[in-house]
N, C-alpha and C positions, 0 to 999 in steps of 0.2 A: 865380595866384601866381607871382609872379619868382621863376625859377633863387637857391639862394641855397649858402652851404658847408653841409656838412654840420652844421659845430656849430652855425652858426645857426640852421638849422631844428629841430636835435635840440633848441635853446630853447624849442620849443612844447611840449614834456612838462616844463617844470619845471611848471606849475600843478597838476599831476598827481602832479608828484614830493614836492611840497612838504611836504606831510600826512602825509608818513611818514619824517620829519627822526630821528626817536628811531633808527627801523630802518636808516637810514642811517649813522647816526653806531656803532651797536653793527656791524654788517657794518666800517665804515671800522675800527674798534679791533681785528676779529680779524682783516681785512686784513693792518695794521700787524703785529700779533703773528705769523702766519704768513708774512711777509715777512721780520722779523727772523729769523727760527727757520730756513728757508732759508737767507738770507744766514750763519746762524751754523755752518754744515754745512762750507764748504769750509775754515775757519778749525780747526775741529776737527781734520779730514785733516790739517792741514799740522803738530798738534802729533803727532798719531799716526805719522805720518810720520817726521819729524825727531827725537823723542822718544824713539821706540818702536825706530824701525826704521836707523838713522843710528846706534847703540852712543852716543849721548850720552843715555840715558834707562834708565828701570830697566822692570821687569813694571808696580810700582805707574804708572807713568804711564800704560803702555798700556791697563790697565784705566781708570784713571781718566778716558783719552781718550774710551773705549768706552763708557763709560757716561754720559758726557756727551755724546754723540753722540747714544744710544741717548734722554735727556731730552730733547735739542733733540726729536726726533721726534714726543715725545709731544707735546708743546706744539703741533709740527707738524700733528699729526692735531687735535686738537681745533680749533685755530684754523680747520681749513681747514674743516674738518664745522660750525664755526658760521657761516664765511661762505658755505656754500653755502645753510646753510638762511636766514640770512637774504635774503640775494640772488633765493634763488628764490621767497620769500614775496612781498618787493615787485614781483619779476618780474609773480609770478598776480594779486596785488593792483592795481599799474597797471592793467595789461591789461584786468583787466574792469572798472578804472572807466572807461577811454575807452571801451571795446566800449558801455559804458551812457550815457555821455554825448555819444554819436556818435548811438546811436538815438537818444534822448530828443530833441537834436536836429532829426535827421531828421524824425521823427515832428510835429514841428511846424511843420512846413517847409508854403508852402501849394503847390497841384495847380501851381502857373507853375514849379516849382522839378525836381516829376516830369513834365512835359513836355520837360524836354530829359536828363534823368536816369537812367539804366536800373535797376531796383529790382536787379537780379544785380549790380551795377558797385558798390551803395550795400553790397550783404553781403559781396562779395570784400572790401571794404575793413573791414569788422566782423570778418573771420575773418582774410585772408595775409595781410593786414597788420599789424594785428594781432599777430598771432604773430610776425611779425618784431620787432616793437618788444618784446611779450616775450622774445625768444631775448636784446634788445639788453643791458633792465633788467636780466631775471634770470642773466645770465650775460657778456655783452661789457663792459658798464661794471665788473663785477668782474674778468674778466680785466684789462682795461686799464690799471685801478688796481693792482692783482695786478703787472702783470709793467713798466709803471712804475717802481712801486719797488724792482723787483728789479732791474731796468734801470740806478734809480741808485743805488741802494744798492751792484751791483754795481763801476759803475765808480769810484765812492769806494774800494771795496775793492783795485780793480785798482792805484788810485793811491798808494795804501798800501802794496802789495805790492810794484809795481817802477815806479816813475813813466816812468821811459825807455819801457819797451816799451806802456804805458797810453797816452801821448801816440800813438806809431805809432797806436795800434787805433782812437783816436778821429779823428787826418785817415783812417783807412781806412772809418769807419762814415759817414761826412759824404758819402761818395759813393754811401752805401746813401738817404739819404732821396729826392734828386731821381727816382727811378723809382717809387719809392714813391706819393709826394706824386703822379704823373700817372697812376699807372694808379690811385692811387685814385679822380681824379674822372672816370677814364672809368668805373669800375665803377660810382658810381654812378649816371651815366648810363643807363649799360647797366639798370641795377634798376631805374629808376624803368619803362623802356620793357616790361621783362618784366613788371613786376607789374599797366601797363595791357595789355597783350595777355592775362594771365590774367582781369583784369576783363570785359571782351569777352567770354572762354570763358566765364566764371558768366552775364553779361546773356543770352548769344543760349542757354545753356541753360538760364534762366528762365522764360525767353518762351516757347522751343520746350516745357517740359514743361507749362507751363499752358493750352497747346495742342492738346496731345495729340489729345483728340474729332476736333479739325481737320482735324490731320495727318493723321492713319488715313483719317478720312472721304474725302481725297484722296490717299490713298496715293503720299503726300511722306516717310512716311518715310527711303527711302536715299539723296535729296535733302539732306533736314534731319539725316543721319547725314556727310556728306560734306560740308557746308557745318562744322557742329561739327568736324570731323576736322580740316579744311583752319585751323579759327580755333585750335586747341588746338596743329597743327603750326608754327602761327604763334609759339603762345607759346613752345614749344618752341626755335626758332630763336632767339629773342629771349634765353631761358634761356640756352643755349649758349655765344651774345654774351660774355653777364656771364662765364657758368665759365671762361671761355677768357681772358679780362679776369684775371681771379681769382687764376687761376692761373698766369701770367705774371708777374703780382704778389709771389704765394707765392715760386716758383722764384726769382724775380735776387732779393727779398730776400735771402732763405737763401742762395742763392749768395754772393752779395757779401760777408756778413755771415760766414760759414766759410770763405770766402777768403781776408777779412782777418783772422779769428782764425789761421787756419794759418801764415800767411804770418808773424805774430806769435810765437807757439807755437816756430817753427822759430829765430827768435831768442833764444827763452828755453831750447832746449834748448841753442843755442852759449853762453851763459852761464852755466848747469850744468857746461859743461865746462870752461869757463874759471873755476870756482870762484866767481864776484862773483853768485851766485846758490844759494840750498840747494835739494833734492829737492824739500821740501818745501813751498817758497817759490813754486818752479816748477808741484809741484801744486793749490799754493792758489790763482794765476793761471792756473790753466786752467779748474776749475771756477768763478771768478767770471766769465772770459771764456765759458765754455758757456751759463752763467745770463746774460747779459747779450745772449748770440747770440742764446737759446731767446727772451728777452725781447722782441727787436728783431722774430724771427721772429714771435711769438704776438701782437705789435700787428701786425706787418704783416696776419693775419689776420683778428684786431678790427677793423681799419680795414676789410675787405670787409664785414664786418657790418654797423658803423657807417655805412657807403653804404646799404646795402639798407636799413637802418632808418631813412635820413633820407629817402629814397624816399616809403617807407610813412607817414611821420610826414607828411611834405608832401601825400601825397594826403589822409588822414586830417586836418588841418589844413584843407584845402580845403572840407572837408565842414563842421567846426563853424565856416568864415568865413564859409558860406553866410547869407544874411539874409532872411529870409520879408518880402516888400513888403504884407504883413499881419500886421499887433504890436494888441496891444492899448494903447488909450489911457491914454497918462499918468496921469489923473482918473478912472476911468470914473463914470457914473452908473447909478444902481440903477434898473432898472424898476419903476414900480408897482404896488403889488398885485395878482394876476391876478384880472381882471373874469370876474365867474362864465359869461359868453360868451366870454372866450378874449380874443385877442388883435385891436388893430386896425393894417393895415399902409397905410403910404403911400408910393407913389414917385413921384417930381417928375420929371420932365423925365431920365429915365437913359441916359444913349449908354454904350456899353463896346464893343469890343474885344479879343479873346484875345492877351495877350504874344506869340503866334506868330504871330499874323496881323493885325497891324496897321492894314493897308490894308481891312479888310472889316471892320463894325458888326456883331455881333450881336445887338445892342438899340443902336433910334436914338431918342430924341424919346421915351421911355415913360414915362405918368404913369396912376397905378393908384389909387385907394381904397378901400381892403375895411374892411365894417365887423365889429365882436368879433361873433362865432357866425356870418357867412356862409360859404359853401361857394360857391367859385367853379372853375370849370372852365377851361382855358384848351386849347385846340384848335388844330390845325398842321398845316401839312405837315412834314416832317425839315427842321432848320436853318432852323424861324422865330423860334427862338428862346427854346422854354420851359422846356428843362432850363438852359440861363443864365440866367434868371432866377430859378430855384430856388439856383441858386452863388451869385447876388448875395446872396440873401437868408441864406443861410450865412455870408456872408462868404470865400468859398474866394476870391475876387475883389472887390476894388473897381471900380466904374462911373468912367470916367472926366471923365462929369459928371455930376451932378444927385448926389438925397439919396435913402436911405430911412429911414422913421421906422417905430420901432415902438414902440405905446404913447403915438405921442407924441416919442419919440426917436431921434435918428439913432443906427443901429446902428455908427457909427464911434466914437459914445461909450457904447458898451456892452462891455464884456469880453467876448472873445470866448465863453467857457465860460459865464456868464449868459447870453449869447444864444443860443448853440445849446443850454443847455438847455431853452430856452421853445419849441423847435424841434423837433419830430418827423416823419421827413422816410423813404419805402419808395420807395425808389431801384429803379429800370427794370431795375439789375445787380445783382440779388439775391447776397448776402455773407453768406456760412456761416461759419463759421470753424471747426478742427477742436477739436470739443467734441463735449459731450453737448448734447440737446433743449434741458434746461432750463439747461443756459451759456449758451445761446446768445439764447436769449429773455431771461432776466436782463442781458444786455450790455445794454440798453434804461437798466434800473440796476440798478447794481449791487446795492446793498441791500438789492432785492427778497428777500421771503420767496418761499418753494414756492410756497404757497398764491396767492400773487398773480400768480405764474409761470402757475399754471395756468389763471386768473382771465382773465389777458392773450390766452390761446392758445384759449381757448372763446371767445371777444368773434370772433378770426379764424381762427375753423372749424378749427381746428389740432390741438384737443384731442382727436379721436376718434381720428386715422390716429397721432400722438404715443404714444397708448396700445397701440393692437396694434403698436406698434416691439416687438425682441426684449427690451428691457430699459425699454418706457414709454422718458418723461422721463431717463433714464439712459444713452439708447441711443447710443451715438456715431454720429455722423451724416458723418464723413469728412471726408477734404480735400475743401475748396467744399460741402461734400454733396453728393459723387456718391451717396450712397446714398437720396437724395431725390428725388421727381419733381420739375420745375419749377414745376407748382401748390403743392407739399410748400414748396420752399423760400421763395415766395413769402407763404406762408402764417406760416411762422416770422417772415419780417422785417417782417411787418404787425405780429405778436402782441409784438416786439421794440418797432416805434415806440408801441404803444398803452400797453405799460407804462411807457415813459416819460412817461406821462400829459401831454402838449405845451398849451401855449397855442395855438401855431398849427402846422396839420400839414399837410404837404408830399406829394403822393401822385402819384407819379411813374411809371404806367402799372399801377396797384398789382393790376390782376386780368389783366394779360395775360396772363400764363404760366397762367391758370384755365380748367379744363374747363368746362363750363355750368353743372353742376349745384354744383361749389367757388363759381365765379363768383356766385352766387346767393346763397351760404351768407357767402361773406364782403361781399357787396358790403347784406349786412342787418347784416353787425356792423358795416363802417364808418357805415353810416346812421346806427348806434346811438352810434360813437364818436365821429363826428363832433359831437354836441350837447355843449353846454358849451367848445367851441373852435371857430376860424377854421380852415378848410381850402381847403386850393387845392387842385386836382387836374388833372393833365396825364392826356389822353385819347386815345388815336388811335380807341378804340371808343367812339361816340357815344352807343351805348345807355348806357355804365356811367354817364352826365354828365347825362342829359335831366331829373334832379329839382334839380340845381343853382340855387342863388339865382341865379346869373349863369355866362354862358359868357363866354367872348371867344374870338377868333378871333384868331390871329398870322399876319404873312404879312412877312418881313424883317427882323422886328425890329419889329415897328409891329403895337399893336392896330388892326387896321381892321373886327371886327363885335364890338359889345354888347349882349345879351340873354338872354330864356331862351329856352329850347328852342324854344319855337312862337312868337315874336315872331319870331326867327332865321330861322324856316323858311318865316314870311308873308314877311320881305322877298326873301326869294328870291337871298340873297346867294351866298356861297363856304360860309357853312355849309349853307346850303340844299342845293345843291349837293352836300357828300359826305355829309352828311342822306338824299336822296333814293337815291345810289350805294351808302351803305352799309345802308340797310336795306331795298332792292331787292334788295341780294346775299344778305340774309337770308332775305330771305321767297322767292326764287327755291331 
């Protein structure tokens, strides 16, 4: 996104703002009314003054000044207590509907978009930024407006009071904007750079804590405590920048601005003495000129905020421009009824490619046909290519050529959420999330009863080690589930894809993390789950694949063996090969 001013970019929160026009307009009226009620204060003084205190007035005046003083005030307080509570209503209210509409976003975003993305970089900008943009709503746009009109309410008043020395103050205040206007857009510069070096500090301590096993295990920690130190001092610096910015800002405002009141002030006290001015006249023009200094000073202020928040709104902004090169189609079409065998899948001719690496295929020339209820196996060395072919089939990626059809139909014209639900897919990186047993098996669906919760987790050997938890199905199982073996966690995300009861299911090294005797127990409930649907299944252990309708072998990107298990092992191929390796390492 181009560099832009800051009111520009603060144009990206009107769609934000807009919904809440009534709270708007009610804050703008007790604005107005606690602006006039100020502005009525130095007005008062001057009959109190003159009145009261000048022998041209009686007691009844002075009270009557007093008490009209003491009324403006009330009015003062309430007005000011309604705009802060409304101000700060749409402050909290904004705020968390971008914080919602940034993730929701996000979250739709596909896997090419977190390849270059840091998951800490996408939260700092859901929380400081954020929060900036609240301090902006719920407080800078009400100052701003606030001391605006007091700004020109006052110098109306000034010009009222003594036009001659009002004109001086105005060529004096004219010299106050140009320092203004430049250190405003250095600060914002400076904000936008601090707020990415604090992003940087959330990314590398997202990483490093989901790390942790790692770290220890190499005891990196005061490595990884001084590499954080060194990014955090970074921000720090950068912080500084702005305050120093800031404050520089602050100071020749106020300076300038009390310099040319005084310098003013000292003319209106030579005119007191020369009589062509009253006490009171003189003190009415000093407190419109204090509120008009305080005014100029407390934008000068607002304008540092107003920086930092077009900062934040511009990275933020960045995030909802973002565009997933994966939408759902215009039209989509319905799939067909699910054939009581499950699904049938085809792929034509698929070459792809990863967004990051352009120059290297990791599917060339691939054409597949699996018919509804087969169970196919697909076999590898690392980076031949079979967890990509399980992304295609999700759609996390488009193939750069060829089709796949499912059903019948190419999955480009399926809606994304029709298609992954016909999809049931126990991914290699086992995903816990911090819940209980049975949240966590229900993600599968949500709607799930108990009863079927528990239904899912017996089919994948889950249900016996689930129950002696401290609290069964209730037990919270931790962040990632640290509190879980790796066959435990393994076992939940199988009992997870089975409830989702799939047409076609995806099984993506699903008993690795399995002891023999787990491995055993579950590799009979997928036997079992597998009937009534299509499954593929990625292997690196050959034993778990040998009852498979069909293997295939990868090697590049390219099927180069099809069979089953003992066709495979007569031709003496590359399956052959880790056939004979890996079940020699067995039986040895």
């Amino acid at each position: 996104m181009k560099s832009q001013s800051s009111i520009q970019t603060l144009k990206g929160l009107l769609p934000f703002l807009s919904p809440y026009k009534k709270q708007f307009y009610l804050a703008g009226v007790a604005l107005l009314v606690a602006a006039s009620a100020t502005l009525a204060i130095p007005y008062a003084f001057r009959q109190m003054i003159d009145m009261g205190f000048s022998g041209q007035g009686s007691i009844q005046h002075v009270d009557a000044a007093f008490l009209g003083l003491f009324a403006v005030a009330c009015v003062l307080a309430i007005a000011t207590a309604a705009r802060f509570y409304m101000v700060s209503l749409l402050g909290e209210r904004v705020t968390t509907d971008i914080r919602s509409a940034v993730y929701e976003h996000v979250i739709e975003q596909s896997p090419e978009f977190f390849e270059t993305t840091q998951t800490g970089e996408v939260l700092s900008r859901l929380t400081t930024d954020t929060t900036l943009i609240q301090t902006m709503v719920g407080t800078s746009i009400s100052m701003a407006l606030r001391n605006t009109l007091l700004f020109l309410g006052g110098l109306v008043m000034l010009f009222i009071t003594s036009p001659k020395l009002s004109s001086i103050i105005i060529l004096a205040l004219a010299f106050v904007v140009l320092p203004i206007v430049f250190f405003g857009r250095r600060v914002r510069t400076l904000s936008r750079d601090s707020q990415d070096k604090i992003a940087d500090s959330s990314g590398l301590a997202g990483e490093i804590l989901n790390a942790m096993p790692i770290v220890q295990a190499y005891t990196q920690e005061p490595f990884e405590a001084a590499r954080f130190k060194l990014s955090v001092e970074n921000a720090f610096k950068a912080a500084m920048r702005r305050i120093r910015a800031r404050t520089y800002l602050t100071a020749i405002a106020i300076l300038l601005v009390f310099g040319a009141i005084v310098f003013v002030l000292w003319l209106g006290a030579h005119a007191v003495m020369n009589k062509t001015m009253t006490g009171g006249e003189l003190s009415q023009f000093i407190l419109y000129a204090t509120i008009v200094a305080g005014a100029v000073g407390a934008l000068s202020e607002v304008m540092g905020d107003a920086q930092r928040a077009a900062g934040a709104t511009e990275r933020l902004l960045e995030l909802l421009a973002a565009q997933s090169n994966i939408v759902d189609p215009v039209n989509p079409k319905p799939l067909p009824p699910r054939s009581s065998n499950g699904a049938t899948l085809t792929l034509n001719e698929i070459r792809f490619h990863y967004p990051s690496r352009p120059d290297s295929n990791a599917l060339s020339h691939l054409s597949l046909a699996v018919r509804a209820g087969e169970t196919v196996a697909v076999v590898g060395s690392s980076g031949a290519g079979k967890t990509t072919l399980f992304q295609l089939l999700l759609r996390f990626y488009d193939p750069q050529q060829g089709q796949i059809d499912l059903d019948g139909i190419n999955i480009r014209d399926i809606s994304l959420r029709t298609l992954r639900n016909t999809i049931g897919i126990v991914p290699q990186d086992t995903v816990i999330f911090s819940a209980n047993a049975m949240e966590n098996i229900r993600y599968g669906r949500i709607g799930a009863t108990d009863d079927e919760v528990v239904a899912a987790a017996r089919m994948a050997a889950a249900h016996e080690f689930i129950e002696k938890l401290p609290e069964g199905y209730q037990s919270f199982l931790g962040e990632r589930g640290v509190r879980l073996s790796g066959g435990q966690r393994q076992r939940i995300s199988i009992a997870r894809a089975l409830l989702k009861n799939p047409a076609l299911l995806l099984l993506d090294e699903a008993t690795s993390a399995l002891d023999a005797e787990s491995e055993r127990l579950v590799q009979g409930a997928l036997e079992s789950a597998m009937k009534g649907r299509t499954t593929l299944v990625i292997a690196h252990r050959l034993a778990t694949v040998q009852k498979a309708d069909r293997i295939l072998v990868m090697e590049h990107g390219h099927i180069v063996e099809t069979g089953t298990h003992s066709t495979l092992v007569a031709e003496g191929g590359i399956y052959a090969k880790l056939a004979a390796l890996q079940f020699q390492t067995f039986e040895s």
